[in-house]
C-alpha positions as CSV (number, residue, x, y, z in Angstrom):
1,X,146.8,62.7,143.4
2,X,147.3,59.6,144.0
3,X,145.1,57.7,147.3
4,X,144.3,54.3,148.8
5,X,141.4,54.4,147.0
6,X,143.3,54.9,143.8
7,X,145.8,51.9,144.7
8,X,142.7,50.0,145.5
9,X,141.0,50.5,142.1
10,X,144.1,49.7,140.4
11,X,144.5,46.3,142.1
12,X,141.4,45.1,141.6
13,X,141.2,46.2,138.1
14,X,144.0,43.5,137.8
15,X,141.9,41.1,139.7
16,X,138.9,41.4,137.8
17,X,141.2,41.3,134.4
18,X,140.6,44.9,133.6
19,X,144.2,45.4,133.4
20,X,147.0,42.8,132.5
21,X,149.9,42.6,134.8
22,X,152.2,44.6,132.4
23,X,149.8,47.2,133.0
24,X,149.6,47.2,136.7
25,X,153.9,47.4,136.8
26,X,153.5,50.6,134.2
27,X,150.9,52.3,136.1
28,X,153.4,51.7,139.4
29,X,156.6,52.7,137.9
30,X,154.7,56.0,136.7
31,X,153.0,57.0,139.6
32,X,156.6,56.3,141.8
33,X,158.0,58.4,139.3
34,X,155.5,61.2,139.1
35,X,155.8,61.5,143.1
36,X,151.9,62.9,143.4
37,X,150.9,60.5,146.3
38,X,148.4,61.6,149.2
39,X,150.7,63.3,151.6
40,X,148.6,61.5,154.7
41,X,149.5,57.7,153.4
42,X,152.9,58.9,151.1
43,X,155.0,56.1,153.4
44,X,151.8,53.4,152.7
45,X,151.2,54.2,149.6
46,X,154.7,54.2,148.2
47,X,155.8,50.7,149.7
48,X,152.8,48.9,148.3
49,X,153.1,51.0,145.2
50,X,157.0,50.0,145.0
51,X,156.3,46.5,145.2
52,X,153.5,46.5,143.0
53,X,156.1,48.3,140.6
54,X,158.1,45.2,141.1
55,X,155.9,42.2,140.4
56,X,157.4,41.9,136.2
57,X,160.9,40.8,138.1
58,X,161.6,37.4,138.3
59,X,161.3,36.0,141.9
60,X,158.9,39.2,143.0
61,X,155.9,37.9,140.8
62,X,152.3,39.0,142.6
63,X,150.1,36.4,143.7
64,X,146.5,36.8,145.3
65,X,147.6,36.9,148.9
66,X,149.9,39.8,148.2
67,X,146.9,41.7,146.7
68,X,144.8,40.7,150.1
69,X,147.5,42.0,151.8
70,X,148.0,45.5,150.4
71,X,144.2,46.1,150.3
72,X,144.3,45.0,153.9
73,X,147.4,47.7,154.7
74,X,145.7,50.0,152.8
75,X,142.4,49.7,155.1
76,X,140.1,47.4,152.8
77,X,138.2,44.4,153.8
78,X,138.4,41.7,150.8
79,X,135.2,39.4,150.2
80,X,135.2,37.4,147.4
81,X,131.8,36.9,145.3
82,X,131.4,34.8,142.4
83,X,128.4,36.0,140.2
């Protein structure tokens, strides 16, 4: 099943370079396509999901502020460290 938390983890897995971009649209595309989302966030979780599964397409891209903003939507805080 597939949670904020799980959307979360994914994005910053992309942030921290854990995953490549290419990555992030797969794991997107898939999990539209599998349909096992949360049932209590399925609206949330699909529309960040859906754009997420969009950000290979030219003039779509995904920049950091679009990350802030679907951790925000999905109920996270964002503080940046640098170790």
């Amino acid at each position: 099943m597939i949670t904020r938390k799980t959307v979360r983890d994914k994005i910053l897995g992309y942030l921290n370079h854990e995953i490549t971009l290419a990555q992030l649209v797969d794991w997107a595309e898939n999990a539209l396509s599998e349909g096992a989302l949360d049932l209590r966030d399925a609206s949330l979780l699909a529309g960040v999901i859906a754009r997420l599964g969009a950000a290979d397409v030219e003039g779509f891209g995904l920049s950091w502020d679009d990350c802030y903003a679907f951790l925000a939507r999905l109920g996270y805080k964002v503080e940046v460290v640098a170790a």
